[in-house]
C-alpha positions in Angstrom: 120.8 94.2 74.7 117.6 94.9 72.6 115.0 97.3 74.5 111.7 97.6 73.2 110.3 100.9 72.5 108.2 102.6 74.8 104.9 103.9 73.0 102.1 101.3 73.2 104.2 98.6 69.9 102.4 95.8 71.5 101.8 93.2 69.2 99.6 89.8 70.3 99.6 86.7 68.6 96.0 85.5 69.1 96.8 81.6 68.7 99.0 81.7 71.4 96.7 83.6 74.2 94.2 80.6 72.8 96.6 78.3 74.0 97.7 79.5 76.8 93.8 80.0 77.9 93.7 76.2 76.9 96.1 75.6 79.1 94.7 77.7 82.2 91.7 75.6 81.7 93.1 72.3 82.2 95.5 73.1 84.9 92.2 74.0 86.9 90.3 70.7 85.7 93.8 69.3 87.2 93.7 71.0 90.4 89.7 70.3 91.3 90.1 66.6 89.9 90.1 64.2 93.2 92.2 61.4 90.7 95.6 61.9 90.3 95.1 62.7 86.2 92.4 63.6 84.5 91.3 60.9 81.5 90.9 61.6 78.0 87.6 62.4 78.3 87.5 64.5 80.8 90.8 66.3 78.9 88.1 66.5 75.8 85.5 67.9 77.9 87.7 71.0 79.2 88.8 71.5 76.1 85.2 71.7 74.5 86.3 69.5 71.9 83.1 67.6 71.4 81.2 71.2 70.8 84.2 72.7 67.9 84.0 68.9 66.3 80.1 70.0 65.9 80.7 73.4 65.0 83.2 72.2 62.0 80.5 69.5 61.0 78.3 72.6 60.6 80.0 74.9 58.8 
């Protein structure tokens, strides 16, 4: 069994706390939506999608 070592070695991979913030975001969409799933657009909406498609266009 590997143990890690105690002294602060914490490493964080930034795409996946991204994601997994992503995720938190749509599972409360999911959980205030009053239909059973929520639609693509709404999905896009949560997900800011319309505002990093801008931000690209910008760059």
């Amino acid at each position: 069994m590997h143990v890690a070592p105690a002294g602060g070695t914490t490493v964080q991979d930034h795409v996946a706390l991204a994601e997994i913030e992503l995720c938190g975001e749509l599972i409360i969409a999911a959980s205030a939506a009053h239909e059973e799933r929520l639609s693509l657009v709404r999905i896009d909406e949560v997900l800011k999608v319309a505002e990093e498609r801008e931000a690209a266009a910008g760059r």
